[in-house]
N, C-alpha and C positions, 0 to 999 in steps of 0.2 A: 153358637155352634153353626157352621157352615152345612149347608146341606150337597148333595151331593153335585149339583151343578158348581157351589160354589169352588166344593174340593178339586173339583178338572179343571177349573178356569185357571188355577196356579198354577197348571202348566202349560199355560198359554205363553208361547213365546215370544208374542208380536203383540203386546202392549198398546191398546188405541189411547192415545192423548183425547181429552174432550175438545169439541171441534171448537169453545171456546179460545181454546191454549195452540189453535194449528195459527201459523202464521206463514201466508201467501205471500210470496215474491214475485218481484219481475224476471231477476236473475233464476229464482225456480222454472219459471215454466220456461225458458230461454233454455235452461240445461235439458227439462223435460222434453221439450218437444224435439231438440235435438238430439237425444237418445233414444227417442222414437222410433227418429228417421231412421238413423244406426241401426237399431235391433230390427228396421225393415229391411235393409237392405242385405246387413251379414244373416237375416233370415230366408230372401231369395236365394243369395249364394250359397246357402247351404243344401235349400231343397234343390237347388238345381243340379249340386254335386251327390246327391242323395238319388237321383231320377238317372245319373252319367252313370253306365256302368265302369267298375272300377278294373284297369287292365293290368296283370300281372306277368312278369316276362320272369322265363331263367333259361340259363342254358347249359344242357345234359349231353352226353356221347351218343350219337346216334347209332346204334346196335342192328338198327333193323338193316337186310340186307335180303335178295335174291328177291324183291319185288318188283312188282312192274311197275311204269311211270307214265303220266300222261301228258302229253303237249300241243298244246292248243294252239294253233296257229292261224293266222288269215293275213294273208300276204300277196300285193298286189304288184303284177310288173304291168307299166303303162304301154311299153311300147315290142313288148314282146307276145307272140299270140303262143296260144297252148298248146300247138303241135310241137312247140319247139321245147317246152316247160320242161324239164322232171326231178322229181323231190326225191332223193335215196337218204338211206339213215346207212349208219356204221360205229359200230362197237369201238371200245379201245383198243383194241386188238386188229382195226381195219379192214375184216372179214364185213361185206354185207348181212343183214338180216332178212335174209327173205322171206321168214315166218313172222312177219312182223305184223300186230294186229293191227288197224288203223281203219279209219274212214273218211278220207281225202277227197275233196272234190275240187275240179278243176273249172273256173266259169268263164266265158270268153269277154273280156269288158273295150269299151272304147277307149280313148286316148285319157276322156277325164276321169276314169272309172265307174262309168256308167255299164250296167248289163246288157248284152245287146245277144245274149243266147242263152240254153239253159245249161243247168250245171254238167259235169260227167264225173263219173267216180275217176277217182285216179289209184292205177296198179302200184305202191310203194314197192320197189328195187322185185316185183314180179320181173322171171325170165319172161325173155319174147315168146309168145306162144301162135299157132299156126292161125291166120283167122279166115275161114275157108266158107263165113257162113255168107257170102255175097257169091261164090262157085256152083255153079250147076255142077258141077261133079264133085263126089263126096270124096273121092280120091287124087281129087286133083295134085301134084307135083309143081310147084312152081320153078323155075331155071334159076341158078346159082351165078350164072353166067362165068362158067370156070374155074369158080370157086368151092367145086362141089368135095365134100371129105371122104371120108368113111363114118365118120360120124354125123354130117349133116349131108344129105341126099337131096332136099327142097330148102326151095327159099320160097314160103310165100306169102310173105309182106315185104315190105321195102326195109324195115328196121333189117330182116333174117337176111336179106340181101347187103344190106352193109355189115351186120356182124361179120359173116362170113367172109366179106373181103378182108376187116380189119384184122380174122384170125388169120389170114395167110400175109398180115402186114401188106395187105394191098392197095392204092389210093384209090378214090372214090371220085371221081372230078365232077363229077354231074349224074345226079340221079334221076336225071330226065331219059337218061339210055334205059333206064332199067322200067320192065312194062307194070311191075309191082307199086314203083312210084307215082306210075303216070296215073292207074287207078286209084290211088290213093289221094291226088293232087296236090301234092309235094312238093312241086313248083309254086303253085297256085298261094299255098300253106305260106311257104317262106315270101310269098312279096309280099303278104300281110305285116312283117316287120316293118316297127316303125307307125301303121296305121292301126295299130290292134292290140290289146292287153288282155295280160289273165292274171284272174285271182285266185291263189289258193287258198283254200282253206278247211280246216276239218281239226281231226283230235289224230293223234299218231300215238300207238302205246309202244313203249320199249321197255328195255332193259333197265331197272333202276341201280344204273354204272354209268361211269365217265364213256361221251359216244360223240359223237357228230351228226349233222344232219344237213344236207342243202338243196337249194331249188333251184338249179342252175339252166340254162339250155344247153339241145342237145340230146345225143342216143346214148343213152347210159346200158353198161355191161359189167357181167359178172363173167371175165377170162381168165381163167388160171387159178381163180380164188380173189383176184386183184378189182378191185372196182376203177372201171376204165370211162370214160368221156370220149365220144367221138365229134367231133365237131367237122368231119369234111364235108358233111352236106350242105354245111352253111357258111364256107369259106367264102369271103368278098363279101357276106352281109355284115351291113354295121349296126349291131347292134346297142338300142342305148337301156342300160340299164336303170334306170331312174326307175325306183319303186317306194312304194309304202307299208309298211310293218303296221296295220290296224291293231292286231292281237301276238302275241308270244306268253305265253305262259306254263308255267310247270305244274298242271294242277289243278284243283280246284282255287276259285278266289275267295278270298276271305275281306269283311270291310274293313274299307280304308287301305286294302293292299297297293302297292304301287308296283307296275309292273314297267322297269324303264324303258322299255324298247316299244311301250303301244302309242301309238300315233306316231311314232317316227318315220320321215319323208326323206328320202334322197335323191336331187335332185342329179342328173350327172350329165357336164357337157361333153366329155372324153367317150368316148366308144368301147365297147366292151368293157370295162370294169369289171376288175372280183371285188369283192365286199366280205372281209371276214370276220365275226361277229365272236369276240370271247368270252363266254359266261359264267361266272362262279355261282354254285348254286348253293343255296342254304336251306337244308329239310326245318321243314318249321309245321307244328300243330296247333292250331287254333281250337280252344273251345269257349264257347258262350251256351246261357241258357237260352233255351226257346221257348218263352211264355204260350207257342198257341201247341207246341208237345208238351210242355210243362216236362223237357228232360232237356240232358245237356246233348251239345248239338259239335260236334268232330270233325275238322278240316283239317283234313291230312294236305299239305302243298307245297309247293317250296320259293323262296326269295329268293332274288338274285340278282347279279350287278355284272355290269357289261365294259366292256371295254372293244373298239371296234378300228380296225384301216382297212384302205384299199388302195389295190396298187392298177397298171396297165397288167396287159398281159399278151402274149401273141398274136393275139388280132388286133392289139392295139401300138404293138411294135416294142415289146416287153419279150423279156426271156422264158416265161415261164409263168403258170397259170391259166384256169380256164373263165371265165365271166359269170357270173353268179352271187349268188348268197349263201357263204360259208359259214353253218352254225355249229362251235366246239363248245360243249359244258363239261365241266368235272362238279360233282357235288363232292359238298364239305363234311367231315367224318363229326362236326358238331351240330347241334338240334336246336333252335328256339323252339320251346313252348308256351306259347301265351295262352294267358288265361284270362277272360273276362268274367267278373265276377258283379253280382247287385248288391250293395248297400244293405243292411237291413235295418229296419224301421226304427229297433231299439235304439241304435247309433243315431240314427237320425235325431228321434225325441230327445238321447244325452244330448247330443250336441245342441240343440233349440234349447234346452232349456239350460244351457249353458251362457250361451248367448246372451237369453233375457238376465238371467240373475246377474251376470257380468256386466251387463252395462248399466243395470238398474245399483248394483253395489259402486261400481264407476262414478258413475252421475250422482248416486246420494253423499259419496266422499267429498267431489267437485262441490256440490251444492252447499254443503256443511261449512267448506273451506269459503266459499268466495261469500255466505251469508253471516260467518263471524269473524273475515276481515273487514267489511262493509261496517260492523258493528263497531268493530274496536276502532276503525277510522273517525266515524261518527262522535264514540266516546271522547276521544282524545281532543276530535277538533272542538266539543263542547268544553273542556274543561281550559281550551286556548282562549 
């Protein structure tokens, strides 16, 4: 009669031989130690893709609509100084945004782009407004010089003083006559081209629609509804647009994102240059988990892919154009949503213990075969 140990031992499935009846090989431990190695190495490559979060892409109609967008930008001209700078935005529709929220700052750098002043906000497509806080009189009127309307009575900056001529299509030959410019130092301002640069840079929020945006020089206007460019103040300067694009983005950044336009350098030996920059944009949402919130973590942003020329233009002996940095996007009515996802443990422990039993059934097949070929070789060659 077996007792009760004995009765569970029959259903032992793994039968020990008596270590009498084991017989060691050379070719054994040759197979052994070299599935070893194997089940070391496919055991790194597994925890190591066990530790990779694993990233899952699809892509849906993008629904969402009448949002705002964000655009990061930092952009530097080397040889252009910042009284001549200004950044306007515009819808599809080519109307200015004058309510546009943003926080742009304009810095004044040297030739290598070193900072050599501090920064100033910059007015995005704000109207000219009166700036009277350097007048002892709080009433002061400044002279239009001719140019006076019914609806504009003073000029008292030098911008209000060339609006106002360009509203009656007047030319401007030298804004050294006008006394607005001379306390401004607008002479002074412009020989800086060439020995002086400015960086932009800040967050601009818009319209989340197809728009435009550029940093061009020059006194930018909202006349008639039409966004206009005045460039007579700065006729016979030459200016060289060589600049650098550090940042462009749509958005927050997500990792590993690749934004193609950052670090881009253009060098330009031609004078005035426009530069128009075409971008298609792809709304894309990022989520991963965040172990130190321990919830999942939402980056709403968008991709996108550029395509870019430049031509001369009027002050370079060209028909038409003004010199700057022309940015047009349209976004694309489809969505990537990635998703990053962790591993979890259970998968992991399948898969290792997939591994060992697999190469330990491997190697014991191998072993079997090459320890009674060996045999049967031996047999025969005794019986020669």
């Amino acid at each position: 009669m077996l007792g009760p140990e004995g009765f569970f031992c029959r259903f032992d499935a793994f039968a020990k031989p008596l270590k009498d009846f084991r017989i060691k090989t050379v070719s054994g431990a040759i197979v052994s130690i070299i599935s070893s190695v194997v089940i070391f190495f496919l055991f790194v490559s597994e925890l190591v893709t066990y530790l990779s979060p694993q990233t899952k892409q699809e892509i849906i109609v993008d629904v969402n609509r009448g949002q705002k967008m964000s655009i990061k930008l930092d952009v530097t001209y080397f040889y252009i100084p910042c009284v001549m700078v200004n950044l306007d935005t515009m819808d599809t529709t080519g109307e200015q945004k004058i309510d546009v929220m943003h926080e742009v700052y304009k810095t004044p750098v040297d030739t290598n782009g070193a900072t050599i002043a501090d920064s100033v906000r910059h007015a995005v497509n704000d109207p000219v407004k009166p700036d009277i806080s350097d007048r002892k009189d709080p009433n002061y009127c400044g002279s239009c010089y001719g140019a006076e309307t019914s609806t504009r009575k003073c000029c008292n900056t030098c911008k209000e003083v060339q609006l106002a001529y360009h509203e009656l299509h007047w030319v401007v030959q030298n804004v050294s006559i006008f006394k607005q410019c001379r306390e401004e130092n607008w002479e002074e301002e412009i020989k800086k081209v060439g020995k002086e640069g400015c960086r932009v840079h800040g967050i601009l929020e818009v319209n989340r629609v197809a728009g435009s945006f550029h940093i061009a020089p020059g006194n930018s206007y909202a006349s008639d509804h039409v966004h206009v460019h005045n460039l007579q103040a700065f006729s016979g300067v030459k200016m060289n647009m060589t600049h650098k694009i550090t940042t462009l983005a749509f958005g927050d950044t997500y990792p590993g994102q690749v934004n193609p336009l950052d670090g881009v350098t253009m060098v330009v030996v031609e004078p005035a240059r426009m530069f128009s920059y075409y971008l298609k944009l792809v709304p894309t949402i990022y989520t991963h988990y965040d172990s130190k919130a321990d919830s999942d973590t939402v980056v709403q942003t968008n991709q996108y892919s550029v395509t870019w020329h430049s031509r001369g233009t009027p002050l370079s002996g060209e028909s038409q154009g003004i010199p700057g940095l022309f940015f047009s996007y349209e976004i694309s009515p489809i969505l990537v949503n990635i998703v990053q996802e962790n591993r979890s443990f259970l998968h992991f422990l399948t898969n290792t213990c997939a591994i060992v039993g697999g190469v330990f059934t491997v190697a014991s097949l191998l072993d079997a075969f090459i320890y009674h070929s060996t045999c049967a070789v031996l047999k025969s060659s005794r019986r020669a």
